[in-house]
N, C-alpha and C positions, 0 to 999 in steps of 0.2 A: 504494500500500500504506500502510496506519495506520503510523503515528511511536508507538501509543504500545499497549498490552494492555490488550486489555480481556475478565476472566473470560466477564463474561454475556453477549459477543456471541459465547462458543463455544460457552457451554452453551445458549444461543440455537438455534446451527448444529446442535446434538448434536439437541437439542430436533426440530428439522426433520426430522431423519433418521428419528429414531422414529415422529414423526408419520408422512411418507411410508410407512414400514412396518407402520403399523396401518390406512393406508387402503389400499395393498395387501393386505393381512392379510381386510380387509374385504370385498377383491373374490372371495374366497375363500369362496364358498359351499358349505353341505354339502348341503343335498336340496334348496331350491326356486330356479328360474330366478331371477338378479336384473339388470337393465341393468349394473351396477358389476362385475359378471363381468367385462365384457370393456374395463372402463377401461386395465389396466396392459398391453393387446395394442398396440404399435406399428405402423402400417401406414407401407409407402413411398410416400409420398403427392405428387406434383408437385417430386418432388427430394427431398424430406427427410421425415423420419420426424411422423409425426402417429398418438395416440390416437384410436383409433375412434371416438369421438363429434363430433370435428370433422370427422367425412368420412359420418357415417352416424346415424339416429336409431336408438335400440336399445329397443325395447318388452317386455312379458312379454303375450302373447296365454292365454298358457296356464300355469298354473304350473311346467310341467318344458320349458317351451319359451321359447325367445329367438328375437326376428325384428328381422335388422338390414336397417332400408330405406338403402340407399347413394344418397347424394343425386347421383353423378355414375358415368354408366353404364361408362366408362372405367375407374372403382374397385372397380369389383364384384371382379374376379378378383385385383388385389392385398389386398381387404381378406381375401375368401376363405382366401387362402392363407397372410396373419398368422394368422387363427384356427385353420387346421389349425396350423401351426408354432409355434402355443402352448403352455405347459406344459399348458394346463387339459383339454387328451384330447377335445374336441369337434371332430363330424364334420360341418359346415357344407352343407347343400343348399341351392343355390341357383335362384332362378325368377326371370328378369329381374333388377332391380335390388333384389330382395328375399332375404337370405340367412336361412335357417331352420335355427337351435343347437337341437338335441334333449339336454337336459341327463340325463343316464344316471344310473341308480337308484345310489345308493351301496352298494356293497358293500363286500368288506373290500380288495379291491386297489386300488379307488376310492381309498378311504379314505387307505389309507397314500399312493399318489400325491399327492394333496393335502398330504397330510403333510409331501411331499419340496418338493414347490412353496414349503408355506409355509418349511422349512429352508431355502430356496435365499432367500429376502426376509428371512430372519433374518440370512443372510451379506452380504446386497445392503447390510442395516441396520448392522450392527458393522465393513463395510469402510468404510462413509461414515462413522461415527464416528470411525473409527481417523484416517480423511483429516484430521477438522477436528480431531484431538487433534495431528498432525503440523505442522498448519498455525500451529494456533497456540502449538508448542515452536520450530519455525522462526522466528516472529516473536521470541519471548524469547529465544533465538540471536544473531538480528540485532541485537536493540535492548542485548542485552548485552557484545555486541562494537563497535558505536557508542559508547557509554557511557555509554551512555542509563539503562540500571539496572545497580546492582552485583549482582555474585554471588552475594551472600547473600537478595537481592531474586527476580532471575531462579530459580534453585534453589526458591522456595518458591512462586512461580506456579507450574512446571515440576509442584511435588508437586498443586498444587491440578488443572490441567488435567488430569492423570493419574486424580485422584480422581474429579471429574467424570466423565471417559471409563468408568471401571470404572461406576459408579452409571450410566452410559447404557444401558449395556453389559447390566450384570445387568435392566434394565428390558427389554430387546429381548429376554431369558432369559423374564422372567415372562410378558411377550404371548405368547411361542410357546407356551410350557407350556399356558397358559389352550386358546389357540386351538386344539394340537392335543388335548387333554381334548376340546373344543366338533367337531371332525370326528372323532376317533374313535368318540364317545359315539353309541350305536345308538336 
């Protein structure tokens, strides 16, 4: 663990968080097939969890259709069965080592489901904020009980990570706002 604080490798951390949330956010399409749909789907793969793309190529044949060729015939029914048990509502037919995503017309229940998806990556976003706001009040804790910095030092990074965290925080507000406007909008 660092001996000493350092602001911008939290707002660094925060920074990551958002990112991972707007490339989630991403995979989140509203009418046409895209391969990035099914990045954030985890499969049980050879003991441990793997993204769909290191177990399987993901193509658009068609623009409301997805075709994942699963490279190992052994993975076909575990991949299958992450994309039924996904948030994104897709009913996976499969032929051989070929599974075939019919991406369904957005309607307005569609719609709002996706809505819920993306609220559930906005909490995914602001819990992993909160992590790296915690982690690093825990280090100014430790280092101010060492005596390593004084009180009046500690206290005023304390105010800053905080600040930081809210201004992460309100950013992972305005993506969602944008994003759900961009899936609701007909």
């Amino acid at each position: 663990m660092a001996t000493t604080f350092d602001l911008e490798d939290v707002k660094r951390r925060m920074q990551g968080a958002i990112n991972a949330f707007k490339h989630d956010l991403g995979s989140l399409r509203t009418g046409r097939a895209a391969p990035s749909l099914l990045d954030p789907i985890q499969v049980d793969a050879y003991g441990s969890m793997m993204p769909i793309p290191q177990v399987a190529t993901v193509s658009v044949p068609e623009p409301r259709l997805l075709s994942v060729q699963v490279w190992d015939r052994g993975m076909v029914s575990a991949v299958e069965k992450a994309i039924r048990e996904s948030d994104l509502g897709l009913n996976p037919q499969t032929e051989g080592q070929v599974i075939r995503l019919r991406i369904p017309e957005m309607n307005e229940q569609r719609r709002k489901e996706m809505v819920k998806v993306a609220h559930k990556y906005a909490e995914e976003a602001r819990v992993a904020i909160r992590h790296v706001r915690r982690d690093g009040l825990d280090l100014l804790k430790k280092l101010e009980k060492d005596g390593t910095i004084g009180e009046d030092d500690a206290k005023r990074q304390s105010d800053q990570v905080q600040k930081a965290t809210d201004q992460f925080v309100a950013e992972v507000e305005t993506v969602l706002t944008a994003k759900e406007k961009e899936i609701m909008h007909v």
